[in-house]
C-alpha positions as a printed NumPy array, in Angstrom:
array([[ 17.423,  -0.571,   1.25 ],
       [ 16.751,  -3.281,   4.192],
       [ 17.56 ,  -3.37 ,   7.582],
       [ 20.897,  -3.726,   7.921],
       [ 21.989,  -6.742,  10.923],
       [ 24.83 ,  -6.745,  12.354],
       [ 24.839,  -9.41 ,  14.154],
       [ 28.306, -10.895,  12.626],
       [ 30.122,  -7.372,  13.51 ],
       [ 28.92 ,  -7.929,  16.876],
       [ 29.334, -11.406,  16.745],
       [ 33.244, -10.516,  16.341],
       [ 33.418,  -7.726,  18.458],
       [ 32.292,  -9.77 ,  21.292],
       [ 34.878, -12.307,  20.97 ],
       [ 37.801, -10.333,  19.969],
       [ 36.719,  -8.501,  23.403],
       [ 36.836, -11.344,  25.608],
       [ 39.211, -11.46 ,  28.054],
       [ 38.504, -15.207,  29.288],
       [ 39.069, -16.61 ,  25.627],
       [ 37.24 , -18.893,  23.504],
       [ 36.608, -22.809,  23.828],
       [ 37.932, -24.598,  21.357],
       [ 35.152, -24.405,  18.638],
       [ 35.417, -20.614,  18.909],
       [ 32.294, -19.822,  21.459],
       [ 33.272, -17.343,  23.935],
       [ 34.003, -18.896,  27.478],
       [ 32.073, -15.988,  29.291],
       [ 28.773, -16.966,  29.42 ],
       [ 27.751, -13.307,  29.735],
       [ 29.501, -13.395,  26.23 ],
       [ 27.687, -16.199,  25.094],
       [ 24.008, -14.756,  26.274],
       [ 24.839, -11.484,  24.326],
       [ 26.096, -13.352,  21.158],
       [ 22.843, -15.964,  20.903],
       [ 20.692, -12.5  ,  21.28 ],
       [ 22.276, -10.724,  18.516],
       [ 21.91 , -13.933,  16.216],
       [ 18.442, -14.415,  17.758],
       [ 17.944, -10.383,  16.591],
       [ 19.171, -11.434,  13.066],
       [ 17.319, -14.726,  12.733],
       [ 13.855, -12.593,  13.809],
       [ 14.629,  -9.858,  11.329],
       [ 15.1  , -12.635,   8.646],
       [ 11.582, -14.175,   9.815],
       [ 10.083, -10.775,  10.018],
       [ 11.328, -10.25 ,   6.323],
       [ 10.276, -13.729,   5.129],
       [  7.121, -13.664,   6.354],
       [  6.723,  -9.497,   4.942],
       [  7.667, -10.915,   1.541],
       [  5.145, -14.133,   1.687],
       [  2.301, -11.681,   2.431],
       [  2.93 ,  -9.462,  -0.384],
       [  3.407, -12.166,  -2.461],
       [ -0.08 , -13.836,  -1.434],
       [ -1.475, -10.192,  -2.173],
       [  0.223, -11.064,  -6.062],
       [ -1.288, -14.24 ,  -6.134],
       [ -4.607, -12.581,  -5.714],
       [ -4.312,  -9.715,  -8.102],
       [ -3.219, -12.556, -10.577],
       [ -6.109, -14.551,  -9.518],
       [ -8.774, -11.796, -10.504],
       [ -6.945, -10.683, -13.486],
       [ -6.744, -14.441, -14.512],
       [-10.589, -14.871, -14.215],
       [-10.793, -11.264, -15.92 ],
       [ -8.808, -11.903, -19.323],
       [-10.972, -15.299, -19.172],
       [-13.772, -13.53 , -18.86 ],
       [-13.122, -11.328, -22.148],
       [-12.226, -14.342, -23.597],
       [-15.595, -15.992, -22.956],
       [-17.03 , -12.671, -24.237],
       [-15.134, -12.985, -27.971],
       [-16.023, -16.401, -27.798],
       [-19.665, -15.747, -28.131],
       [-18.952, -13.227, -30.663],
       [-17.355, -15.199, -32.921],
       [-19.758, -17.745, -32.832],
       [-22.807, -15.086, -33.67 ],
       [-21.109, -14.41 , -36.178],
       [-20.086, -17.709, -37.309],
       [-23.927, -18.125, -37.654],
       [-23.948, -14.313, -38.899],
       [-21.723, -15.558, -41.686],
       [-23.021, -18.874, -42.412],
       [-26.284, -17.4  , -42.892],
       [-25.117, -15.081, -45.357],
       [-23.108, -17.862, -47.227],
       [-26.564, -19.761, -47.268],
       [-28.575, -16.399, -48.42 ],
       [-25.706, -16.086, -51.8  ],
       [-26.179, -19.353, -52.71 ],
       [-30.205, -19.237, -52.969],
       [-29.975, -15.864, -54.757],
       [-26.853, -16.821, -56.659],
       [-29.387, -20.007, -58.226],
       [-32.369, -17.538, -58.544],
       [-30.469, -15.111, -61.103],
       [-28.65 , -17.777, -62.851],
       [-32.445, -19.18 , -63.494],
       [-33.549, -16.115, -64.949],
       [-30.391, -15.797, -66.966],
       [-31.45 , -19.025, -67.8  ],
       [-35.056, -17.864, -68.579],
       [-33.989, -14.93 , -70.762],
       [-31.481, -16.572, -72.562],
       [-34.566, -19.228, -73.781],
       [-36.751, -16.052, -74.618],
       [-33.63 , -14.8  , -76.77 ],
       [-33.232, -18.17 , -78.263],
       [-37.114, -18.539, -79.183],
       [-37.081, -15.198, -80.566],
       [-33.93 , -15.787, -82.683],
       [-35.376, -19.194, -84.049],
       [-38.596, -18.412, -84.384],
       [-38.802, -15.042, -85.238],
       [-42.192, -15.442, -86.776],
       [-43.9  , -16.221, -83.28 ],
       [-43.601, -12.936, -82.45 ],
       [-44.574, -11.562, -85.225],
       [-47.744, -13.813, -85.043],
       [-48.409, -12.498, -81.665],
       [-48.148,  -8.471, -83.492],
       [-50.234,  -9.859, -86.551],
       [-53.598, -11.012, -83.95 ],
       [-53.866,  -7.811, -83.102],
       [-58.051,  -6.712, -83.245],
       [-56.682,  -3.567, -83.893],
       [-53.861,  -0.815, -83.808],
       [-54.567,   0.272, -80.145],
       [-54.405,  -3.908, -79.341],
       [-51.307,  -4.311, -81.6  ],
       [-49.793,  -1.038, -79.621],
       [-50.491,  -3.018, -76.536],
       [-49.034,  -6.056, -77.784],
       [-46.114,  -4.266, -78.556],
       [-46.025,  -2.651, -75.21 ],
       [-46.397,  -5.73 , -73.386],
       [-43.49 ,  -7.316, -74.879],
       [-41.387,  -4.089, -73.755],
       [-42.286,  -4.141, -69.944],
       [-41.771,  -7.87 , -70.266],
       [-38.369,  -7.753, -71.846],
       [-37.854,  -4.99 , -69.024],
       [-38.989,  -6.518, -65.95 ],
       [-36.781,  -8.971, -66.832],
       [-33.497,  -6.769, -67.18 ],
       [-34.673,  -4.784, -64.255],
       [-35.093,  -8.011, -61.965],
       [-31.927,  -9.375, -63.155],
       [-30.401,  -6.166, -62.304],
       [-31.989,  -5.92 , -58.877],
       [-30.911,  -9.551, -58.352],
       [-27.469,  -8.604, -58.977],
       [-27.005,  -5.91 , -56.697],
       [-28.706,  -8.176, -53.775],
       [-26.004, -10.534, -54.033],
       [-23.354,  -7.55 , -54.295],
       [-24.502,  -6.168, -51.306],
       [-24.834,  -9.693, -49.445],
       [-20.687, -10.772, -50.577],
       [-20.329,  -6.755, -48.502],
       [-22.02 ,  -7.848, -45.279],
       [-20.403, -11.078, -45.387],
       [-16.932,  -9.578, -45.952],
       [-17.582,  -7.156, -43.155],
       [-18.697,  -9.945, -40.648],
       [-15.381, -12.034, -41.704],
       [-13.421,  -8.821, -41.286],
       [-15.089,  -8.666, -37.691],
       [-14.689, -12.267, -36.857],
       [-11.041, -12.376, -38.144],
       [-10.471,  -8.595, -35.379],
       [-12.358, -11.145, -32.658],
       [ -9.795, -13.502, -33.897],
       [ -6.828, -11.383, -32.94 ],
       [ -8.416, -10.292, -29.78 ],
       [ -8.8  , -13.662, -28.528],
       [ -5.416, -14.571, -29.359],
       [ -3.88 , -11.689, -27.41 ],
       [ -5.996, -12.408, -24.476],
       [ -4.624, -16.052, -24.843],
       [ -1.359, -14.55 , -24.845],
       [ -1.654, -12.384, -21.531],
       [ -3.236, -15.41 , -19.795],
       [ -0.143, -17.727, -20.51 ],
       [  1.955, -15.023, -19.213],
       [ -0.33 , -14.728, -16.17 ],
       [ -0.018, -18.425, -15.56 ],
       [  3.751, -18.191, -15.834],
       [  3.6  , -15.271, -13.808],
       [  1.717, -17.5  , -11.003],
       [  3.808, -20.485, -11.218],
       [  6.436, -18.324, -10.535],
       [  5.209, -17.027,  -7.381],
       [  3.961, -20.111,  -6.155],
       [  7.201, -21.49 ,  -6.307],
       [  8.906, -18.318,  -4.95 ],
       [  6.013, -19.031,  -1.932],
       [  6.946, -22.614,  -1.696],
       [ 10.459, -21.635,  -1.144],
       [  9.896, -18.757,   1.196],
       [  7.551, -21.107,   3.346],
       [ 10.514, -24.015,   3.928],
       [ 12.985, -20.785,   4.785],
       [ 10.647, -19.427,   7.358],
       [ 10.009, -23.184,   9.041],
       [ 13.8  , -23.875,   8.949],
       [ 14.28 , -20.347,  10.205],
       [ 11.969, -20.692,  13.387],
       [ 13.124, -24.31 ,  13.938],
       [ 16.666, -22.706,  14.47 ],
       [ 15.073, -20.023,  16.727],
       [ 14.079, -23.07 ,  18.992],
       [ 17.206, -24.622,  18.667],
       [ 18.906, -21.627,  19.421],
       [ 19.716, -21.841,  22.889],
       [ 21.125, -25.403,  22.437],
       [ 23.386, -24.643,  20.085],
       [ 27.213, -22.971,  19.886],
       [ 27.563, -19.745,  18.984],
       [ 29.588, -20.286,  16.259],
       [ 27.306, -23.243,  14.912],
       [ 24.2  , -21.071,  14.882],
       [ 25.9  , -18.177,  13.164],
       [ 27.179, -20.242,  10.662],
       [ 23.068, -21.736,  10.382],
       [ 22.284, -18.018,  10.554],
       [ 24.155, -17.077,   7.789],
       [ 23.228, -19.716,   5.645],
       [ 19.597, -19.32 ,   6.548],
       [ 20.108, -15.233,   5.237],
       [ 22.1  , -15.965,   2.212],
       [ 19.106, -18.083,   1.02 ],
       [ 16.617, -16.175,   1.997],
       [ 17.85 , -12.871,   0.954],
       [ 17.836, -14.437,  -2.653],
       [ 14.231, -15.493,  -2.403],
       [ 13.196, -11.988,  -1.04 ],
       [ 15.074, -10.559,  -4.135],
       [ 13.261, -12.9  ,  -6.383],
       [ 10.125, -11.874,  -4.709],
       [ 10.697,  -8.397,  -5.074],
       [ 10.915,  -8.672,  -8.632],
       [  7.   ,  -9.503,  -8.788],
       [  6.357,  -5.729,  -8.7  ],
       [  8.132,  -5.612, -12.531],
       [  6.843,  -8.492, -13.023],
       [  3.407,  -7.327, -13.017],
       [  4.401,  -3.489, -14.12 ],
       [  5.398,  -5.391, -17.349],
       [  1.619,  -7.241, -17.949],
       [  0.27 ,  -4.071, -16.788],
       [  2.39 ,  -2.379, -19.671],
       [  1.108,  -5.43 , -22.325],
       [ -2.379,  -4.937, -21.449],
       [ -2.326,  -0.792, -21.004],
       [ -1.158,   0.927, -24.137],
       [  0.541,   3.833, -22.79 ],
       [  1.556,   5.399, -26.077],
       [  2.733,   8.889, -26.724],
       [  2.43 ,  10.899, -23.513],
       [  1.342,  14.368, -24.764],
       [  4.105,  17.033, -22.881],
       [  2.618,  19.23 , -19.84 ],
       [  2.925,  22.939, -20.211],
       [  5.31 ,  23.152, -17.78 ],
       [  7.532,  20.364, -18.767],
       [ 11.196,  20.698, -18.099],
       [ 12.382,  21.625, -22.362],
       [ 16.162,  20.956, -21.427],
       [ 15.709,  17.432, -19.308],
       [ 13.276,  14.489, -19.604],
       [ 13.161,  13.807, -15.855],
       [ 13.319,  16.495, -12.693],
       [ 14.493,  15.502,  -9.401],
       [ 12.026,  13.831,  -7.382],
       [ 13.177,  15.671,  -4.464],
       [ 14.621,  18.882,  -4.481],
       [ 16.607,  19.065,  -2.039],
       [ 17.345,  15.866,  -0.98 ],
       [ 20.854,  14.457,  -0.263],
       [ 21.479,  11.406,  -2.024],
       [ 22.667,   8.948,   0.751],
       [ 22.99 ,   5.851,  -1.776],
       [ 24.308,   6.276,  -5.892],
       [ 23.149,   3.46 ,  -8.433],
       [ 25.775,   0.7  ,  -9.193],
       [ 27.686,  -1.879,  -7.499],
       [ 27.514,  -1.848,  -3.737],
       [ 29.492,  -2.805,  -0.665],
       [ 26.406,  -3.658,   1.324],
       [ 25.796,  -7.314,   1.696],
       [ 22.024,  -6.79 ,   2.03 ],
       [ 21.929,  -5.34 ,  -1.87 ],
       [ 20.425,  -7.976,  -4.228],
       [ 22.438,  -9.546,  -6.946],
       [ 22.034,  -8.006, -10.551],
       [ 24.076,  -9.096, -13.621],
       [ 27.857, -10.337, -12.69 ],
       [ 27.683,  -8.359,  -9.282],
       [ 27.118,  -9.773,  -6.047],
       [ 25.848,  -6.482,  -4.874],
       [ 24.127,  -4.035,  -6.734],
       [ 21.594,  -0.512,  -6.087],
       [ 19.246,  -0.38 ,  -8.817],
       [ 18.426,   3.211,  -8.157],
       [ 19.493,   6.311,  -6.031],
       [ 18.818,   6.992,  -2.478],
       [ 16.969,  10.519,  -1.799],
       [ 16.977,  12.164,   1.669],
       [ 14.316,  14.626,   2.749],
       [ 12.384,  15.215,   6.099],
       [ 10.642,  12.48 ,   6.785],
       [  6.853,  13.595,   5.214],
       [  8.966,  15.464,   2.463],
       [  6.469,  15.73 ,  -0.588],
       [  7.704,  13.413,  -3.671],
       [  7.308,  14.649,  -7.088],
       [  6.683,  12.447, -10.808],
       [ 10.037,  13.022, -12.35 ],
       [  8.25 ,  13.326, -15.789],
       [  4.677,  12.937, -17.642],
       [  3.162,   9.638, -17.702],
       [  0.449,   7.174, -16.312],
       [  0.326,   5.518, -13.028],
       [  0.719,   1.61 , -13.698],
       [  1.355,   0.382,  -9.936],
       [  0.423,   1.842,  -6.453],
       [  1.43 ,  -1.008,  -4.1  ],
       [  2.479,  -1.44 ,  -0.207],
       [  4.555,  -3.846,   1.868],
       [  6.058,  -4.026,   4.838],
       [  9.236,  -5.197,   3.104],
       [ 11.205,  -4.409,  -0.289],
       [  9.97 ,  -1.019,  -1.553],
       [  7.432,  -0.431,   1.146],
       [  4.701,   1.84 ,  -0.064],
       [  5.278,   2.557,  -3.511],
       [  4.406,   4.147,  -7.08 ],
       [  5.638,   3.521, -10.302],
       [  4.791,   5.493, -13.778],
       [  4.714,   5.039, -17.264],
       [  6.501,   6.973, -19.368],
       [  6.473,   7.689, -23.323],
       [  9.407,   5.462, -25.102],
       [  9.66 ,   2.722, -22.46 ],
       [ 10.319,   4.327, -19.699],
       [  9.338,   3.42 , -15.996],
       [  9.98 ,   5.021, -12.464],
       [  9.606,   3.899,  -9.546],
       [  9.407,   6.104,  -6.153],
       [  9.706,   3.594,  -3.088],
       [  9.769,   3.8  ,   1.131],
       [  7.014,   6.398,   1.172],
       [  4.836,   6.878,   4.022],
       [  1.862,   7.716,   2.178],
       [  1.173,   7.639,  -1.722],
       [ -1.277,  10.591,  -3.225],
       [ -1.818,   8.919,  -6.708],
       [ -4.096,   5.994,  -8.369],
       [ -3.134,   3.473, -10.791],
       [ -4.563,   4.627, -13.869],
       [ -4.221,   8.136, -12.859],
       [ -2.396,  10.951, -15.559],
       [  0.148,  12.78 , -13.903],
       [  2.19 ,  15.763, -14.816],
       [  5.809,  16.536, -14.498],
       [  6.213,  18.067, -10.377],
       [  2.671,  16.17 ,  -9.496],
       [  3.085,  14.946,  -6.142],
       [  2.638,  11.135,  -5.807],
       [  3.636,  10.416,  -2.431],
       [  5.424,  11.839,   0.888],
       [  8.897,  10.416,   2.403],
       [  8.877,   7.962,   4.707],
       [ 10.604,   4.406,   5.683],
       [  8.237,   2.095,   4.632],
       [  9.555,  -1.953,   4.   ],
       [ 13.01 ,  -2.979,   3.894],
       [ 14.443,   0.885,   4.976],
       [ 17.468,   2.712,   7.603],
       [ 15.574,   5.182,   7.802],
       [ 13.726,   8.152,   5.988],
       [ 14.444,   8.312,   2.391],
       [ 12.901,   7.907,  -1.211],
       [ 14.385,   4.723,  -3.317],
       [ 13.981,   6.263,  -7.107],
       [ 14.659,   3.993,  -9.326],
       [ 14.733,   4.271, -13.237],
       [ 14.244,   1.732, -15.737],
       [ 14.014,   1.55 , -19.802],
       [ 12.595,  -1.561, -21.561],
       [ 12.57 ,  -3.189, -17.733],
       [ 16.223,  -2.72 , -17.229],
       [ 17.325,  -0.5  , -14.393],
       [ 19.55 ,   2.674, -15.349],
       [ 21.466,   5.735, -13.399],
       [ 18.679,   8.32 , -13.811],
       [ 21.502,  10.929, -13.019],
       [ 22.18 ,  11.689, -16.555],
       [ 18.486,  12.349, -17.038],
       [ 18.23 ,  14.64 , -14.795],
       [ 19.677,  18.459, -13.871],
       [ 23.16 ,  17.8  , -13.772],
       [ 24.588,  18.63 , -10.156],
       [ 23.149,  17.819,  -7.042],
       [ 19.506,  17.451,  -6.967],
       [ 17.536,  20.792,  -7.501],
       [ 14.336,  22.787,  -8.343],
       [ 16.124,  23.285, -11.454],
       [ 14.231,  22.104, -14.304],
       [ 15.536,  24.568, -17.549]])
């Protein structure tokens, strides 16, 4: 996965060789000895600053992509702020229109109740009104008179009453609109507090990576003034501590795969028509060699993961070096990224039911973030891009963020065309 310094190998080959001995603190007595042991540590003390300061860059890149999708989510935020308070006023206004027309029918309830009252009482005063008719057409008018009257008032209380039904709907569809702005808002306040985390993270992660790459070139310049032994042992420290810091680093890339995956709902993946039906993933490559299985690891340079010093989080795949690299299954593009350490170039997809891949080390990618891709779709070419011995593909499978052997996922054998 990185560069792999031997500097200590050397270190110890150089002074088991020595024919003139060792002083008494262990430097060799040769100083052609010595010369060649201060260059190998002054190799491995470069290749830690060339690492450090590979690591800080991409982690400045982070800081920026945080930075715009930061002011982005605040942006939407803004946005639903507004719209909530339209229609606040949307709703208040409404609230203010029921209560007027709420008053206006209860007066002509009011009104009609005092008609039904006078008629009940006074039953005479109508027929009064009937008996000063001139006539029978002016007593049929009379009569008819007291009919629209009686209905005008039914039909306006009626009228009335569906107003204020239809006002209560378009205030309960407002407050059903506000409370969805509501839950918008609040998940946007969610993904910004994980941004924020996100960037305190990194900053500190930068903080640290900055004092490692002053202490590392102050021990460059001390270098020459100092016993081999004494700036091995610096050396060593220097890597140990730094390695661990890269490792955090690295771990941005999920980091940010995981609010890509919060704020892109990936969903059901609909299967291509020439989806493997036996296998959920195909080999990536073919006919690759795998140079590197997924576990625990004897390399020193492997990062840390659970209760192992030393662990791969994916395979190794070897191909000729431009070798075409293929999406292992259906899914979305979430991250298309490039350093000149960790994963190097790299592409990672979204699968259906929490899945992820990653495809790292290549020396060009073919894909965009955002972009469908089928089963077989190329999405990049070998290379040996970032922290890399030489050409190979770093595949790497995880479900719900935790890294797993893809080899039971795929053809069973060594890798293959084979799909079934």
């Amino acid at each position: 996965m990185r560069r792999v310094v031997v500097a200590i190998a050397l270190s110890l080959l150089v002074l088991g060789a020595a024919p003139g001995g060792a002083t008494a603190d262990g430097t060799p007595a040769n100083p052609q000895q010595q010369l060649a042991l201060i260059q190998q540590i002054r190799a491995q003390l470069g290749s830690n600053l060339a690492d450090a300061l590979a690591a800080q860059q991409q982690l400045r890149l982070s800081l920026q992509t945080n930075s715009a999708q930061q002011q982005q989510v605040q942006g939407k935020i803004s946005d639903i702020e507004a719209k909530i308070g339209a229609l606040d006023d949307q709703i208040a206004a409404a609230q203010l229109r029921e209560t007027i027309l709420a008053r206006r029918i209860e007066t002509e309830r009011a009104q009609i109740r005092q008609l039904a009252r006078s008629v009940y009482e006074s039953p005479g005063s109508v027929l009064l009104v009937l008996a000063q008719s001139q006539s029978l057409s002016d007593l049929f008018t009379r009569v008819a008179d007291l009919n629209v009257a009686g209905s005008r008032a039914a039909d306006l209380k009626s009228s009335l009453a569906a107003d204020l039904a239809q006002l209560e709907q378009e205030r309960e569809a407002e407050q059903a609109a506000r409370d969805e702005q509501i839950t918008q808002r609040n998940e946007l306040d969610s993904q910004l507090s994980q941004l924020r985390a996100l960037q305190a993270q990194q900053e500190k992660s930068m903080a640290q990576l900055q004092q490692k790459i002053a202490q590392t070139r102050s021990e460059l310049a001390r270098l020459s003034r100092q016993s081999a032994q004494l700036a091995q042992a610096v050396t060593d420290m220097l890597q140990q501590q730094q390695d661990a810091i890269i490792a955090a680093a690295m771990q941005s890339v999920w980091a940010q795969l995981q609010f890509w995956l919060q704020t892109n709902n990936v969903g059901q993946v609909p299967t291509s028509a020439g989806h493997s039906t036996k296998y959920r993933f195909i080999w990536p490559e073919p006919q690759a060699q795998i140079s590197q299985p997924f576990g625990p690891s004897t390399f020193w340079f492997e990062p840390a993961y659970g209760h192992y010093a030393h662990f791969h989080t994916g395979i190794d795949l070897v191909e000729p070096f431009g070798s075409p690299v293929y999406a292992a299954d259906d899914g979305i593009v979430a991250l298309v990224g490039s350093s000149s350490s960790g994963y190097g170039n790299y592409v990672v997809i979204a699968h259906s039911g929490g899945f992820d891949t990653l495809y790292g080390h290549l020396s060009t990618t073919l894909v965009k973030s955002g972009q469908r891709v089928t089963q077989g779709t190329a999405v990049g070419l070998e290379g040996s891009t970032g922290n890399s011995t030489g050409p190979h593909v770093h595949f790497e499978l995880r479900v719900a963020q935790k890294p797993v052997d893809p080899t039971p996922y795929l053809p069973p054998g060594a890798p293959s065309a084979y799909r079934g």
